[in-house]
C-alpha positions, -999 to +999 in steps of 0.1 A: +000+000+000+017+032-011+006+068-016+004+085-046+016+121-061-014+142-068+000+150-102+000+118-121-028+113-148-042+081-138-062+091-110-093+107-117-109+134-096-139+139-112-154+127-080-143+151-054-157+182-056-184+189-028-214+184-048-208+152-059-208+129-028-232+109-044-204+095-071-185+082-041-186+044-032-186+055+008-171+067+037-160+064+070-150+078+102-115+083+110-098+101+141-132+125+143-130+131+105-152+117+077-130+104+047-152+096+016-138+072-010-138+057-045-122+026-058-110+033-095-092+016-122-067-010-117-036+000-133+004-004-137+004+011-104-022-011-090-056-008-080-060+025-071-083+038-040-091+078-039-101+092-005-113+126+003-113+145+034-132+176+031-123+195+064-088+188+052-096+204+016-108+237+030-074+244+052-053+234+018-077+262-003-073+288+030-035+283+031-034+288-009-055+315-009-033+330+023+000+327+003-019+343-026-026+370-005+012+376+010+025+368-029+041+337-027+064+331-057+042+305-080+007+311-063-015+326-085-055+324-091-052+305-121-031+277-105-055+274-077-083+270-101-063+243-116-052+226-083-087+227-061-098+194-075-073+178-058-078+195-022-079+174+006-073+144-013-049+113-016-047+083-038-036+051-027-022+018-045-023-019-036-015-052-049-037-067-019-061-089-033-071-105+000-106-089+000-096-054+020-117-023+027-113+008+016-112+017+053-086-014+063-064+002+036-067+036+051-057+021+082-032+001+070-013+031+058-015+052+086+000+020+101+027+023+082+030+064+086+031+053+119+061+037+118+080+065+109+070+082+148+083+050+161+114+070+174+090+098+189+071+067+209+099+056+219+107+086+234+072+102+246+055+071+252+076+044+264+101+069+276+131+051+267+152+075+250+180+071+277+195+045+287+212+051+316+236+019+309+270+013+320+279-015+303+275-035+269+255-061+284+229-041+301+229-017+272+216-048+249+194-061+277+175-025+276+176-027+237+160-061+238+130-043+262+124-016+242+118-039+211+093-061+232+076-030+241+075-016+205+062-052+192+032-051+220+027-014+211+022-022+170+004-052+182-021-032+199-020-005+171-031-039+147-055-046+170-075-011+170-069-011+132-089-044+130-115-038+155-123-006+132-113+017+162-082+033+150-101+064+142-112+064+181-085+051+198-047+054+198-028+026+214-019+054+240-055+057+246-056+016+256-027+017+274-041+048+297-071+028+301-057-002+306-036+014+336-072+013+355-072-025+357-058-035+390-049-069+408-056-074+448-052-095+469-077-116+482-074-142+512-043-149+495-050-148+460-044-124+436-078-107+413-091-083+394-105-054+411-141-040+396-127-028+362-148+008+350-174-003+326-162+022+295-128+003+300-147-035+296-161-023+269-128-021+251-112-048+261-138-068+250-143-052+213-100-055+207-108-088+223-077-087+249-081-115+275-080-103+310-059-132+334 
């Protein structure tokens, strides 16, 4: 699954423009955000998926129009004209042919955009950007953990992404709510305590058993 540029000829954006929803093959909810898309002609590049995100097509035409204003080198009326079909919009390809959605394709790629903040979680979420090692062995030891930790954290990422809740959810999100399940002890043996009912809710739809 890989984005495409904007420019090339092959993708057709005939379907994009405000008034013509109807042309679309659907959409879907995704971090607050409805993204509307259309599955159109398999090519050389693959079969090619365009998705539309209209909040994000109006701040593109405001920040034109704004560098038109302060005159920006290169931004003129005429180019906007030319450019405002493709506003708010991205085209992906694929070679899956295992059945996906349009919206397990969406997720999918912001999967893999994710991947690029690894270093940031690293450092934000799992707060392991120093080590604090003295010596080679312990260095690779808190290596090692980190990995784990970033496996588990994609792993959960997968998880939201398959459950449809990626758009709701960010594995940071889980992890916070997770942090209100608790263990007591009990006439010597260790339970759950009463978990909030929002958080059972989750568990149970990213299916995460609960020992």
């Amino acid at each position: 699954v890989i984005p495409l540029r904007r420019t090339l000829k092959v993708i057709d954006y005939s379907t994009t423009s405000p008034l013509c929803y109807e042309t679309m093959d659907g959409h879907f909810r995704f971090k607050d955000r409805i993204v509307w898309y259309k599955k159109q002609a398999k090519t050389a590049y693959g079969q090619l998926y365009l998705f539309y995100d209209g909040l994000l097509a109006e701040q593109e035409r405001q920040d034109y129009l704004k560098r038109i204003e302060a005159k920006y080198k290169g931004y003129t009326l005429e180019r906007f004209q030319a450019k405002q079909h493709s506003f708010g919009t991205f085209t992906l390809s694929t070679n899956l042919d295992n059945g996906a959605s349009a919206e397990e394709l969406y997720g999918y790629y912001k999967a893999r955009a994710s991947v690029e903040q690894m270093f940031d979680t690293l450092k934000n979420t799992l707060l392991a950007d120093k080590s604090y090692m003295r010596d080679g062995a312990a260095l690779e030891g808190w290596m090692f953990i980190n990995h784990i930790c970033l496996m588990l954290y994609y792993s959960l990422y997968k998880r939201l992404v398959e459950s449809k809740l990626v758009g709701k959810y960010s594995p940071l999100d889980i992890l916070r709510y997770g942090s209100q399940v608790k263990k007591v002890k009990v006439k010597g043996e260790w339970c759950n305590s009463e978990i909030p009912s929002k958080v059972r809710k989750i568990i149970k739809a990213l299916n995460i058993p609960m020992a």
